[in-house]
N, CA, C and O atoms as a MOPAC input file, in Angstrom:
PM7 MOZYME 1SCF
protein

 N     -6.19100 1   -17.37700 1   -13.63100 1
 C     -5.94800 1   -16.97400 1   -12.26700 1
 C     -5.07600 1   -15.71500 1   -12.22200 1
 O     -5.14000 1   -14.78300 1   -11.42000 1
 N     -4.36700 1   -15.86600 1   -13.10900 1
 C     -2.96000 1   -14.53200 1   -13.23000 1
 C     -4.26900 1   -13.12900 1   -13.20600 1
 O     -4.66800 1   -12.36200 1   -12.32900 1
 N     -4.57100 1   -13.32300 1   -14.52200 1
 C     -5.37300 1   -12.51800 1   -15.06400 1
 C     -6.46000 1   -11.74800 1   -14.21800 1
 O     -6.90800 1   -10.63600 1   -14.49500 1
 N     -6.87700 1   -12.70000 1   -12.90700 1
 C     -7.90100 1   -12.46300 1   -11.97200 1
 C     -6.95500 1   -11.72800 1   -11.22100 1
 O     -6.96900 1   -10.51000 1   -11.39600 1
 N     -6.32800 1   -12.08700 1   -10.61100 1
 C     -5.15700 1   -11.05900 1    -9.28200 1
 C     -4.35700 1   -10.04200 1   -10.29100 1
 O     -3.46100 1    -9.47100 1    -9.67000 1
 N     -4.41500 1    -9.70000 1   -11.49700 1
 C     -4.34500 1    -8.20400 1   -12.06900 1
 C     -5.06100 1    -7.51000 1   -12.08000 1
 O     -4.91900 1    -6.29600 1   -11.93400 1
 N     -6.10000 1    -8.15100 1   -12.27000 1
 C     -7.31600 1    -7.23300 1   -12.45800 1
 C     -7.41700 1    -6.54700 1   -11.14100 1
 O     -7.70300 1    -5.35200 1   -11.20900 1
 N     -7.21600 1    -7.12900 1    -9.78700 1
 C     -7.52700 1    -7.17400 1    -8.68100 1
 C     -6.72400 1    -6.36800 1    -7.91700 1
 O     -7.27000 1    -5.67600 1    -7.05700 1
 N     -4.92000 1    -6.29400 1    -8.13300 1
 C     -4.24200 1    -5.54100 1    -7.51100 1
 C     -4.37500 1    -4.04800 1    -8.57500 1
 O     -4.14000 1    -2.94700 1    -8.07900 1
 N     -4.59900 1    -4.12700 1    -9.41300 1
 C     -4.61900 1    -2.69800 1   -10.37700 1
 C     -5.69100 1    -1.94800 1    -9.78600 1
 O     -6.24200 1    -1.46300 1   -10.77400 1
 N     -6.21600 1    -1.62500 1    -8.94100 1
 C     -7.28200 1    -0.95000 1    -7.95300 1
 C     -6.34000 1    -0.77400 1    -6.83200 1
 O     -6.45400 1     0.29800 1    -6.23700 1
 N     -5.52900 1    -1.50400 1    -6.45700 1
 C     -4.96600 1    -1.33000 1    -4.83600 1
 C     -3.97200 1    -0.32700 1    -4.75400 1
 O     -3.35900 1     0.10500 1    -5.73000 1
 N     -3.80600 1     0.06800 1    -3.50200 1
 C     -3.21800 1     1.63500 1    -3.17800 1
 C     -1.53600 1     1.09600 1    -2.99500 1
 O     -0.61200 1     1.64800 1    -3.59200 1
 N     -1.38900 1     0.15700 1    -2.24700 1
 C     -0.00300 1    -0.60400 1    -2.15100 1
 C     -0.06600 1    -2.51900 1    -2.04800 1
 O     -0.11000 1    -3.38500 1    -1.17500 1
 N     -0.04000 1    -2.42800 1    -3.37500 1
 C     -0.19800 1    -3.95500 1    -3.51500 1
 C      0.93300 1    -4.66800 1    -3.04800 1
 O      2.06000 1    -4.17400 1    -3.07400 1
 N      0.69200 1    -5.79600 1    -2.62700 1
 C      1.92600 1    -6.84400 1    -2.53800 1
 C      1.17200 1    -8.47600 1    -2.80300 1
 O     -0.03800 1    -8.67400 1    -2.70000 1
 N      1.92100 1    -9.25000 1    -3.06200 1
 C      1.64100 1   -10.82700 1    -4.00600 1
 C      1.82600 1   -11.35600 1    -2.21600 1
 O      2.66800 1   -10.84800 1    -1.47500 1
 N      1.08700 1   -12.18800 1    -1.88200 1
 C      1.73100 1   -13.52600 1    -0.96200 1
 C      1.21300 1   -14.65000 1    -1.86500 1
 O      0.07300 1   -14.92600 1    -2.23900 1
 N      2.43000 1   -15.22300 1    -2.10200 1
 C      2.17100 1   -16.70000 1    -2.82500 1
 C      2.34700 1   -17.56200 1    -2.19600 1
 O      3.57000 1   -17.68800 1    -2.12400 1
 N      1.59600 1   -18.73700 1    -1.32200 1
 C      1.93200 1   -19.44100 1    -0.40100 1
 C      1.91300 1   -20.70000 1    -1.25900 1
 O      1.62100 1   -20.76400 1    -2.45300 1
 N      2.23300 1   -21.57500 1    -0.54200 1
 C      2.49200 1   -22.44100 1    -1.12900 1
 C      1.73300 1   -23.26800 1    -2.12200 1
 O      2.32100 1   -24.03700 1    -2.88200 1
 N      0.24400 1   -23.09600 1    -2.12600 1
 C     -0.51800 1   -23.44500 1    -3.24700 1
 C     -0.09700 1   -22.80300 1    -4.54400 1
 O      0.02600 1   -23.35400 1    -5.63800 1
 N      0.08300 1   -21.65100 1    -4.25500 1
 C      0.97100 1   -21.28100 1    -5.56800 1
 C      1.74800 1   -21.94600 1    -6.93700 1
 O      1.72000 1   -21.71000 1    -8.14500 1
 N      2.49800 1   -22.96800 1    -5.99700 1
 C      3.60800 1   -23.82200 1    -6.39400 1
 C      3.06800 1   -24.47400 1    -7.65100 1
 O      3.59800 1   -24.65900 1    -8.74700 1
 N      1.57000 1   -24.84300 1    -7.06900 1
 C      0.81200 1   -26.02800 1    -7.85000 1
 C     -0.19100 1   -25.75100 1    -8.74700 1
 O     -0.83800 1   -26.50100 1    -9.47800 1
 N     -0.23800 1   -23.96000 1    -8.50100 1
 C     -1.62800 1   -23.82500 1    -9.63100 1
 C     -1.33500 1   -22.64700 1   -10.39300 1
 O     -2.15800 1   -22.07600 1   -11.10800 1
 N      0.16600 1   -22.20500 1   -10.18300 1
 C      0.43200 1   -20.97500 1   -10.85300 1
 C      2.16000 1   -21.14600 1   -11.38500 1
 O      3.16100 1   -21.13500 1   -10.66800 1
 N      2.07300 1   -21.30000 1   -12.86000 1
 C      3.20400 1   -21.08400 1   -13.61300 1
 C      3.76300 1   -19.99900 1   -13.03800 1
 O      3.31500 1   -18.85400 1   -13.07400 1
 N      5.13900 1   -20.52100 1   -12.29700 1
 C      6.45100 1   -19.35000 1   -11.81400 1
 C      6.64400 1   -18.69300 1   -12.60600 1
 O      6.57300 1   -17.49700 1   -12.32400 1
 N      6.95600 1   -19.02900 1   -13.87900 1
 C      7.58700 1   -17.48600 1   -15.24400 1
 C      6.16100 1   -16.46500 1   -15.03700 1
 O      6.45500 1   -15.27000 1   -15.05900 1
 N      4.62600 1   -16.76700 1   -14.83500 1
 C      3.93400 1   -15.95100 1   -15.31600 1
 C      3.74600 1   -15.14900 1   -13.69400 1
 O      3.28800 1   -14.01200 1   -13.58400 1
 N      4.12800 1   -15.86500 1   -12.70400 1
 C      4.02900 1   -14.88600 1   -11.25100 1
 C      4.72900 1   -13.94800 1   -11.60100 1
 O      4.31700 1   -12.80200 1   -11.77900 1
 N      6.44300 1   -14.52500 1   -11.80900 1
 C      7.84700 1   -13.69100 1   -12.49400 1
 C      6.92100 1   -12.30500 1   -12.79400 1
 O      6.63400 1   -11.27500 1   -12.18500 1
 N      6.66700 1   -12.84400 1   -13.95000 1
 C      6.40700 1   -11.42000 1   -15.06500 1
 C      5.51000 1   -10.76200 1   -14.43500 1
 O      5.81900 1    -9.57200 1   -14.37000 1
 N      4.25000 1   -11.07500 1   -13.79700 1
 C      3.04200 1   -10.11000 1   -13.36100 1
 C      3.96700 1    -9.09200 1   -12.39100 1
 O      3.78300 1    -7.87500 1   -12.36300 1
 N      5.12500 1    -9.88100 1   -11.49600 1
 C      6.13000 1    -8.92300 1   -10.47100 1
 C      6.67800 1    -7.95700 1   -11.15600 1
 O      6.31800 1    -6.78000 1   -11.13900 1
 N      7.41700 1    -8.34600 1   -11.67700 1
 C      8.36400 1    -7.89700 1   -12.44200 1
 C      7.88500 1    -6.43400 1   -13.50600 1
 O      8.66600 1    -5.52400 1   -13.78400 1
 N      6.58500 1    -6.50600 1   -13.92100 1
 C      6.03000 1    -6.03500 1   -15.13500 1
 C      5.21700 1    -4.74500 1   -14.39000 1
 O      4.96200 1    -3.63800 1   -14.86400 1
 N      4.87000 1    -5.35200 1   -12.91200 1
 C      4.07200 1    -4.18900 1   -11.91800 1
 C      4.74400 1    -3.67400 1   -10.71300 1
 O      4.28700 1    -2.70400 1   -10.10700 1
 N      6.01600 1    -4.40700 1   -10.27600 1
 C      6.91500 1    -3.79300 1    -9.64300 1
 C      5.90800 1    -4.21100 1    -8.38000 1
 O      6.07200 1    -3.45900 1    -7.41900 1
 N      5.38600 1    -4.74900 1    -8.27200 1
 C      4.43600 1    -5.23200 1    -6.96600 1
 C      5.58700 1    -6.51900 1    -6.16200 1
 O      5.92300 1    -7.58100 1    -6.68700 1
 N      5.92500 1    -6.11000 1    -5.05600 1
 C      6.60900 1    -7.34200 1    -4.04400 1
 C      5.98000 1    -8.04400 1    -3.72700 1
 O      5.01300 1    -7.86700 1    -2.98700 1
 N      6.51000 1    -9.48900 1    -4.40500 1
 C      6.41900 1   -10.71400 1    -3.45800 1
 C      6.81700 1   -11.14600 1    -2.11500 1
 O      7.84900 1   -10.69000 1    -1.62300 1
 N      6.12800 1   -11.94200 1    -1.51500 1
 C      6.32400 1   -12.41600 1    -0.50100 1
 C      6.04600 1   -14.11000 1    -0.59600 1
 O      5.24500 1   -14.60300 1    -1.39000 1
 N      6.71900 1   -14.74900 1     0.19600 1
 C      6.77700 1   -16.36400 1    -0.16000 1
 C      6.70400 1   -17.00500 1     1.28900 1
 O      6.72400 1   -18.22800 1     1.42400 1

């Protein structure tokens, strides 16, 4: 899933993450962390 929404924001002009709350349950927090962190792309929660 990570791997799919990189692929996906690396095309976009001003990306930003909304992780709603499904998030919680299908996406390891350290690897959201790092995709942020690593692309400087803002979360939103």
């Amino acid at each position: 899933m990570i791997e799919q929404a990189a692929s996906l924001l690396k095309g976009a002009k001003k990306p930003v993450i909304v992780a709603g709350n499904p998030a919680r349950y299908s996406v390891d927090p350290a690897q959201l962390q790092e995709l942020a962190e690593s692309t400087g792309i803002p979360v939103f929660t």
